[in-house]
C-alpha positions in Angstrom: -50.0 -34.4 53.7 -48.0 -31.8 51.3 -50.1 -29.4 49.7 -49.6 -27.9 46.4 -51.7 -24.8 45.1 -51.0 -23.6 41.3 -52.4 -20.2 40.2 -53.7 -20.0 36.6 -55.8 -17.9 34.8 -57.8 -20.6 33.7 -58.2 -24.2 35.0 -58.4 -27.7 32.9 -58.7 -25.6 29.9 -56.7 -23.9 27.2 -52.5 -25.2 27.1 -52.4 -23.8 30.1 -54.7 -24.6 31.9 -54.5 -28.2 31.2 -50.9 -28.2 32.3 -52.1 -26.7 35.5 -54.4 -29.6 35.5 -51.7 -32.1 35.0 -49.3 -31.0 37.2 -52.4 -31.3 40.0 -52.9 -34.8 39.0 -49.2 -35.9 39.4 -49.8 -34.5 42.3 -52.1 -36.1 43.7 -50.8 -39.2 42.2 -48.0 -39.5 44.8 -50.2 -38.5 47.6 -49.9 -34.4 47.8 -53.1 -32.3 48.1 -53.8 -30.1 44.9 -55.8 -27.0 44.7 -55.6 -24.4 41.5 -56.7 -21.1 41.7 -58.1 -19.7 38.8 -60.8 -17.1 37.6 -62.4 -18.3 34.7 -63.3 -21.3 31.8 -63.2 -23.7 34.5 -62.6 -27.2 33.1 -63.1 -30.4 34.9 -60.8 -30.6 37.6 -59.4 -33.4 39.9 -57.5 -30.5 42.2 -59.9 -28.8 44.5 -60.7 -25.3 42.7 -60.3 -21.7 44.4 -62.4 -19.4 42.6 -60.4 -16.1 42.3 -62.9 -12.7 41.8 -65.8 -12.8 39.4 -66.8 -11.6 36.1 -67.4 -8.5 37.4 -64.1 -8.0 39.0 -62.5 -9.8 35.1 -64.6 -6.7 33.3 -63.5 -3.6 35.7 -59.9 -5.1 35.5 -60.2 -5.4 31.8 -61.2 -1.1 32.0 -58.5 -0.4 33.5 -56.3 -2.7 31.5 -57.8 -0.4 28.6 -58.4 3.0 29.7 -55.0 3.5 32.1 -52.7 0.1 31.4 -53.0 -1.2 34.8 -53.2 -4.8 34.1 -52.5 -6.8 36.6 -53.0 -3.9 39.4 -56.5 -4.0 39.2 -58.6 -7.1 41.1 -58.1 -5.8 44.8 -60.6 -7.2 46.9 -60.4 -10.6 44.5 -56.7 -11.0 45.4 -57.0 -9.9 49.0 -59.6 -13.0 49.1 -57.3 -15.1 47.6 -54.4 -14.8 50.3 -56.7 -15.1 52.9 -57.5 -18.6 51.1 -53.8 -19.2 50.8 -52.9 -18.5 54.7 -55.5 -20.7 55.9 -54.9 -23.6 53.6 -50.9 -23.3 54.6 -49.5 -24.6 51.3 -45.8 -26.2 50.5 -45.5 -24.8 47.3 -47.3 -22.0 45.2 -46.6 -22.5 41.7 -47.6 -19.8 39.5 -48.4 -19.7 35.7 -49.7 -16.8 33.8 -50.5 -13.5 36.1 -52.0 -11.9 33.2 -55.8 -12.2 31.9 -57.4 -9.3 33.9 -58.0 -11.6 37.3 -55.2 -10.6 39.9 -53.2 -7.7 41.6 -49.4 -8.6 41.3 -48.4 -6.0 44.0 -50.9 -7.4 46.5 -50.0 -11.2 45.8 -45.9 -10.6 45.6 -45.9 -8.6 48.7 -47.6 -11.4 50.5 -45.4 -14.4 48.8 -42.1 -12.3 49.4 -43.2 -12.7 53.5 -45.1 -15.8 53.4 -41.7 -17.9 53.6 -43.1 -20.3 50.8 -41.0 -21.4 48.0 -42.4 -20.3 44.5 -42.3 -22.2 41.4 -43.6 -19.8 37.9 -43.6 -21.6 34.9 -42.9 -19.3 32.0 -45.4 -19.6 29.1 -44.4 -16.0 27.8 -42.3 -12.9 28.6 -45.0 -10.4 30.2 -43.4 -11.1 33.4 -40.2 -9.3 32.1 -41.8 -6.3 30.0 -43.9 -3.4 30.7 -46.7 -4.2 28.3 -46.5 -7.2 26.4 -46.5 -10.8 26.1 -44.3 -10.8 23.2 -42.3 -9.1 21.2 -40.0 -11.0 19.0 -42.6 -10.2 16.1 -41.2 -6.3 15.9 -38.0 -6.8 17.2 -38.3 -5.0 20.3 -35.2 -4.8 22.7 -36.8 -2.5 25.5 -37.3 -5.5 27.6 -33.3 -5.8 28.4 -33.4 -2.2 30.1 -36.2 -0.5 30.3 -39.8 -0.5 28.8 -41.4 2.8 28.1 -42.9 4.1 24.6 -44.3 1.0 24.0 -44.9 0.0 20.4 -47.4 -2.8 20.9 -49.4 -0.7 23.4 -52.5 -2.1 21.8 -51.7 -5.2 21.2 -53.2 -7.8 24.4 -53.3 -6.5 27.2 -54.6 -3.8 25.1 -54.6 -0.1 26.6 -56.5 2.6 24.2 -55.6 5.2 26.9 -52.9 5.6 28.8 -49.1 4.0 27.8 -48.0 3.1 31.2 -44.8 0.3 30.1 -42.0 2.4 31.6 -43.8 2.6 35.3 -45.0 -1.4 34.9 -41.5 -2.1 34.0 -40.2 -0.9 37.3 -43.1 -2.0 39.3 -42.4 -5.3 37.9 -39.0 -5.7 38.6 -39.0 -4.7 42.0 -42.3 -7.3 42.8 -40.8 -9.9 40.8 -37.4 -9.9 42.0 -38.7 -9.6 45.9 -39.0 -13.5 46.1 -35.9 -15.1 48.0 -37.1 -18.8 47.5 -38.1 -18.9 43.8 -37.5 -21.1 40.6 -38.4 -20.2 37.1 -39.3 -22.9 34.7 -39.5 -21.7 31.2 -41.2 -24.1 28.5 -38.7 -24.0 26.1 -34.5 -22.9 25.7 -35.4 -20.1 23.5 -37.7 -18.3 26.7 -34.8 -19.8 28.5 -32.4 -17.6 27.2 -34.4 -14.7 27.5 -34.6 -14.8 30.6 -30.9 -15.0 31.4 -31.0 -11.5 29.7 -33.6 -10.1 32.0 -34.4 -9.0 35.5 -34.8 -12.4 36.4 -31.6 -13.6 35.2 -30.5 -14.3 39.3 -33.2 -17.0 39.9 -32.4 -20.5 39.1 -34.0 -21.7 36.1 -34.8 -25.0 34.9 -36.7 -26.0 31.4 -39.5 -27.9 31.4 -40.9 -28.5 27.9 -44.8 -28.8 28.2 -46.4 -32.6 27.9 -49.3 -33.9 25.5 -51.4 -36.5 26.7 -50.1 -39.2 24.2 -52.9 -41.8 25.2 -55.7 -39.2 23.9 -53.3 -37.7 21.0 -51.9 -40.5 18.9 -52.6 -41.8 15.2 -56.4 -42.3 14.7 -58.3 -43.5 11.6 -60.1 -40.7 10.1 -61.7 -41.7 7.3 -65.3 -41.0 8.8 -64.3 -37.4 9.8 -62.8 -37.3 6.3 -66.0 -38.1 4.8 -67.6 -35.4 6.9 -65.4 -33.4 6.4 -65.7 -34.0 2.1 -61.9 -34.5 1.9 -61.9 -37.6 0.1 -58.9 -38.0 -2.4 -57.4 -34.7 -0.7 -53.9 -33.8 0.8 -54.7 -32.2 3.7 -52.7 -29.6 5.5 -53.8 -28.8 9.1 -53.2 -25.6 11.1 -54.2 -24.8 14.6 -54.1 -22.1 16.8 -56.2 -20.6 19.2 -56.4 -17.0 17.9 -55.7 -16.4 14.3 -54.0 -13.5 13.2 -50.5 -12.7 11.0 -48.1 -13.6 14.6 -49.6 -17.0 14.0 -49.2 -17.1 10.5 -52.8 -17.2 8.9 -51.1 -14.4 6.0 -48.9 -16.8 5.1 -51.3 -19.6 4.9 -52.9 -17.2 2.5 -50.0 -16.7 0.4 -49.6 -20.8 0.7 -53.3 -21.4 -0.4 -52.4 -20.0 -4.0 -49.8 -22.5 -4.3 -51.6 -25.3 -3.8 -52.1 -28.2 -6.7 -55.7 -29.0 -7.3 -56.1 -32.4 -4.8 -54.6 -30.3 -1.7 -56.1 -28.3 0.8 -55.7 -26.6 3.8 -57.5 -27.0 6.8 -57.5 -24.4 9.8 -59.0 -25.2 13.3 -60.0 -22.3 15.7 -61.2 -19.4 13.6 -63.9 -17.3 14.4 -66.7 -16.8 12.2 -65.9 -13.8 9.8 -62.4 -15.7 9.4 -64.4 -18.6 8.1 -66.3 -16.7 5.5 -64.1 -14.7 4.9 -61.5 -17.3 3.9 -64.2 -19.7 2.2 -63.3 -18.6 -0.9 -59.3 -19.2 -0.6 -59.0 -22.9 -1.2 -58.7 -23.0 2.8 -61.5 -25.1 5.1 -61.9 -22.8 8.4 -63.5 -24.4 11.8 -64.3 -23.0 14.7 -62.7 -23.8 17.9 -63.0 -27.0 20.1 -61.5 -27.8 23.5 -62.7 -31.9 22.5 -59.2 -33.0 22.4 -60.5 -36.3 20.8 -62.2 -34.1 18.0 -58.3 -32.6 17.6 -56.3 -35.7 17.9 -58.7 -37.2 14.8 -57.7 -33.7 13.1 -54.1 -34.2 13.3 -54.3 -37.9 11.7 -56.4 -37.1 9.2 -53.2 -34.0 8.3 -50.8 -35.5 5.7 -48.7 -32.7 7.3 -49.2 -30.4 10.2 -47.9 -26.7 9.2 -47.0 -23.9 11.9 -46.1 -20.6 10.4 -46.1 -18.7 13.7 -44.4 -15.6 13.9 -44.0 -15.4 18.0 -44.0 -18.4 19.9 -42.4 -20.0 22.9 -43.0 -23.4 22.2 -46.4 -24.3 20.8 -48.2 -27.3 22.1 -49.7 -28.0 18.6 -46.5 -29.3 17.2 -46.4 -31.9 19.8 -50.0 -33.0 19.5 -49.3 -33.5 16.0 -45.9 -35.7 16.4 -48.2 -37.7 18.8 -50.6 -38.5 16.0 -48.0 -39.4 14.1 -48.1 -36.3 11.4 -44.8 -34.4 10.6 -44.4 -30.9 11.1 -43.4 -28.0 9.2 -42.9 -24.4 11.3 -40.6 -21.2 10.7 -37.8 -20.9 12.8 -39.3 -18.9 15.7 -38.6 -19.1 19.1 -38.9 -22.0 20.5 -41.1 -23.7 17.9 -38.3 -25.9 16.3 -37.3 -27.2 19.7 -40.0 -30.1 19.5 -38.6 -31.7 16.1 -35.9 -33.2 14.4 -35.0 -34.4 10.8 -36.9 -37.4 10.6 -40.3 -35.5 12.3 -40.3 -32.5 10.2 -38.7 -29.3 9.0 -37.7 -26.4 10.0 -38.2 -23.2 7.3 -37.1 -19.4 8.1 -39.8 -17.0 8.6 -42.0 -16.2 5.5 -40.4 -18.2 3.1 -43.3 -19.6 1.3 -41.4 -21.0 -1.1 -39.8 -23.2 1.4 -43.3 -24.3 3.2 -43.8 -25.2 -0.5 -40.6 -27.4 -0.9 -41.1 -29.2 2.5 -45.0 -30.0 1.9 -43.6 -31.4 -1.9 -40.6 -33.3 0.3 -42.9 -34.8 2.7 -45.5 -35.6 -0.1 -43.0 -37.7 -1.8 -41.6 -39.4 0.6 -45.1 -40.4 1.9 -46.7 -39.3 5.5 -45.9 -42.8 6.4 -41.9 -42.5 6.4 -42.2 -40.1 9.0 -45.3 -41.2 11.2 -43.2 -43.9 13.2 -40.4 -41.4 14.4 -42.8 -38.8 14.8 -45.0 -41.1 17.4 -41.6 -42.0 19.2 -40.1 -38.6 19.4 -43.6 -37.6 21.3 -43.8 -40.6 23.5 -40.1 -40.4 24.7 -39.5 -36.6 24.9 -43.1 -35.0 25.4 -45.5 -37.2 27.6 -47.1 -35.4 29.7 -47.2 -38.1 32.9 -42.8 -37.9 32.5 -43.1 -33.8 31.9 -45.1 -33.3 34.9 -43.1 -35.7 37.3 -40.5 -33.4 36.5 -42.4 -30.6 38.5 -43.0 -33.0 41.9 -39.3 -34.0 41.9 -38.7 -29.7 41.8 -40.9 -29.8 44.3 -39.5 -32.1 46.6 -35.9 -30.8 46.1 -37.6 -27.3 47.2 -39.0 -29.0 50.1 -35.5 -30.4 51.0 -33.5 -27.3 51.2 -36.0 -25.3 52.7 
């Protein structure tokens, strides 16, 4: 039996982890044997999990990360267990996804896979594999990344270091691990991350896109009146924003600024702020909730929007705007990295970075034309381009063609 083994930060929760998760169960689908290795929120899982470290291995990595900038060189013994694991469980492929999130020791895991005569897949969900720091940097224009990384500007930005600046000695250290791997395909998760990549380090490694999947049986148009009562929306326009973390790269200034143009029957809704966000924000014409990994809870969210808006700064391509096509709500987002990838003229708009104006004019343009004009293109678009079972079958027929020229 072929044998498959992804490693993830998380498993079966967050985006990516629920890719990871999905990937394991097309696996298994067509007869392969799936484990994911992962060192924390564990989810559900139909793969066979490999615990990587524990908590207390997560908080000295997260010291270092913050006293000396070592992330991803700290979790020695943790990693040194998980090789072990791998060379007895003898997979066909190791597909990795994000490295960082204080759990593993890139120097001890590349030296083994650029030996270990097992082809690598790495999805690409951002671009700390190719800086010396951080996971973004579109959001201060920061070219380092192309040539060398040192000075850096987002030092404490995630993975925060209050110490030491380390970016020019990570830089190198990365290139040299990351480039050691003679059987290895990258698949970023958008064009935009694409072409980054064919300006960095990696540039020599074949590269094939794969845009992420939704799960369009759980996310697709829903009646939401009861969660409207709940929610005491009745007689509102509602426009819906979701993120993870909130902060200015994702837009929640501008959301701000887009609160004092509303008319008196809209309002907008924002799902996964913490609780000072909330009460802070109580105040602003703007409904904060907390965060929720119930996807049905989201996917009721999303059809109750009239429109869903994404104002992120710094983005490869968000998952959000495809749960919303799938639920049949257009989308509005700036044009920022690979956000605008998931839409076209009949699912939405596309505004330039902090143009509030224009979030104004396409929330007016959608409003007239009715939600309903756009639902039916939005629910195809998601069902033909962004299904998860067609994304992820993608990855075994990778797979297989790996297989066939090794």
């Amino acid at each position: 039996m072929k044998s498959i083994l992804q490693i993830n930060s998380v498993i079966n929760s967050g985006s990516t982890g629920r890719i990871a998760e999905g990937i394991g169960q097309a696996a298994i689908k067509v007869g392969w044997q799936s484990y994911i290795a992962y060192a924390r929120n564990e989810g559900q899982s139909e793969s066979e999990p490999i615990k990587i470290g524990s908590d207390c291995d997560i908080k000295w990595h997260g010291i270092e990360t913050r006293l000396f900038d070592r992330h991803g060189l700290a979790s020695v013994g943790a990693t040194k267990d998980l090789v072990e694991k791998i060379k007895v469980i003898k997979p066909d492929i190791i597909h990795l996804h994000n490295l960082h999130g204080y759990y593993i020791n890139i120097e001890i895991l590349f030296k083994y896979l650029a030996i270990a005569n097992i082809p690598v897949v790495w999805t690409l969900h951002d671009c700390w594999p190719i800086t010396g720091h951080c996971t973004h940097f579109s959001f201060i224009g920061c070219q380092k990344w192309k040539t060398q990384c040192e000075h850096c500007q987002q030092i404490r930005t995630y993975p925060s270091s209050f110490g030491v600046d380390r970016s020019y000695k990570n830089y190198i250290l990365k290139r040299e691990l990351f480039t050691s791997i003679s059987k290895m395909i990258l698949v970023p998760v958008s064009k935009w991350l694409d072409n980054i990549i064919g300006d960095s380090f990696l540039n020599n490694y074949p590269r094939k896109v794969i845009h992420n999947g939704v799960d369009t049986s759980t996310f697709r148009p829903m009646q939401s009146e009861d969660l409207r009562r709940k929610l005491e929306l009745q007689d509102k326009h509602i426009l819906l924003g979701v993120a993870n973390i909130w902060g200015d790269r994702k837009g929640l200034g501008d959301f701000i600024e887009l609160a004092n143009l509303l008319n008196g029957d809209e309002v907008i809704v924002l799902v996964g702020l913490n609780k000072r966000q909330i009460e802070k924000l109580s105040s602003r014409r703007i409904l904060g909730l907390g965060k929720t990994e119930n996807m049905q809870q989201l996917a009721d969210l999303y059809s109750l929007a009239d429109a869903f808006i994404n104002p992120t700064w710094e983005d490869n391509f968000p998952t959000t705007n495809i749960e919303a096509l799938a639920c049949g709500t257009p989308v509005i987002t700036y044009r920022t990295g690979g956000s605008p990838e998931a839409l076209t003229p009949e699912t939405g708009f596309v505004i330039e970075q902090g143009d509030i104006a224009g979030l104004r004019g396409a929330i007016d343009t959608i409003r007239n034309k009715g939600k309903s004009s756009y639902s039916s293109a939005c629910r195809e678009r998601a069902v033909k381009m962004f299904n998860k079972d067609s994304q992820y079958e993608q990855y075994i027929q990778l797979y297989e063609e790996l297989l066939a020229n090794k």
